[in-house]
C-alpha positions, 0 to 999 in steps of 0.5 A: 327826216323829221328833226323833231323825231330822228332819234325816236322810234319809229314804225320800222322799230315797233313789233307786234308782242311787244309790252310796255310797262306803264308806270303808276298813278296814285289817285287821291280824295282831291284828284276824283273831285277835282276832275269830277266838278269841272268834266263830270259832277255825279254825286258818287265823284263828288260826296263822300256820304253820296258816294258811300250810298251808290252802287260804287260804295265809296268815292270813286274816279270817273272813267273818264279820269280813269282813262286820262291818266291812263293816256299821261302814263302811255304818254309818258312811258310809250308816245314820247318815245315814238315819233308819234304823230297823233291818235286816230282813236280807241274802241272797245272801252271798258271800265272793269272796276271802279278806281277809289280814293287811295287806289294806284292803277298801272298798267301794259301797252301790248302792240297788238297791229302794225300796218303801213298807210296805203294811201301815205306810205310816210305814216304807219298805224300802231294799235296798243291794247291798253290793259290798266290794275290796280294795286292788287292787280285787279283789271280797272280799265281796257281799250285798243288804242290807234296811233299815227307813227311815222315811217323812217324810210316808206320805200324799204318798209314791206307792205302787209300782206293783202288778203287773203292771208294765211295766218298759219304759215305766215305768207300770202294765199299761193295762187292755183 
């Protein structure tokens, strides 16, 4: 047992369904510009006037600050409570709407996949489907997220069932 880890969670306690509530980030004037000069210097991050001009309308957050700040606030209210042991990556980014100056975003963690490592029975991977709002509940950014987690015990966790699967009944295809 890792002792870094033992009283986390770890994969045998994690479940599909299951919702975290991330909490929230308020995104100021100096935030935007500030991330936006050192990782990504476009003029509607950078300048008010610009800003006001662009198709944004107003200072806008990059979607790259968008998505770090989601990542500290999953950190905070998920990863650090899991015996994490890294991310494997996202897909299916999407920035919905832009962030403003003065917006707050939040958002859920839905565990949306729970499968054990064939090759290293030891890890389990997680996929979190990231859903981040704003202050008035409009959607700003989406991703799935996949994370390492270790397993407790890899002997007694029970393997996925292979397909085929039948997702009805919840039990492995009956041979003939």
């Amino acid at each position: 047992m890792n002792p870094v880890t033992q009283n986390r969670r770890h994969y045998e306690d994690l479940a599909i369904g299951e919702v975290v509530t991330l909490g929230s980030t308020n995104v100021t004037k100096d935030m935007i510009i500030s991330f936006a000069t050192e990782f990504d210097p476009f003029p509607f991050h950078l300048d008010e006037e610009a800003a006001k001009k662009s198709l944004l309308g107003g200072l806008a957050s990059s979607g790259w600050q968008t998505a770090a700040l989601t990542l500290k606030m999953l950190g905070d209210g998920f990863l650090n409570t899991i015996a994490s042991m890294g991310g494997l990556g996202f897909s299916d980014l999407k920035w919905k709407k832009p962030v403003m100056v003065g917006d707050t975003i939040s958002g859920t963690a839905t565990i949306s996949a729970l499968r054990q490592s064939k090759s290293h029975p030891e890890r389990g991977i997680v996929t979190i489907d990231l859903d981040v709002r704003n202050q008035r509940g409009e959607p700003v950014m989406a991703m799935k997220l996949s994370n390492l987690v270790e397993v407790r015990d890899p002997a007694a966790v029970v393997a996925t069932p292979s397909i085929p699967y039948d997702v009805t009944s919840g039990h492995g295809a009956q041979k003939p």
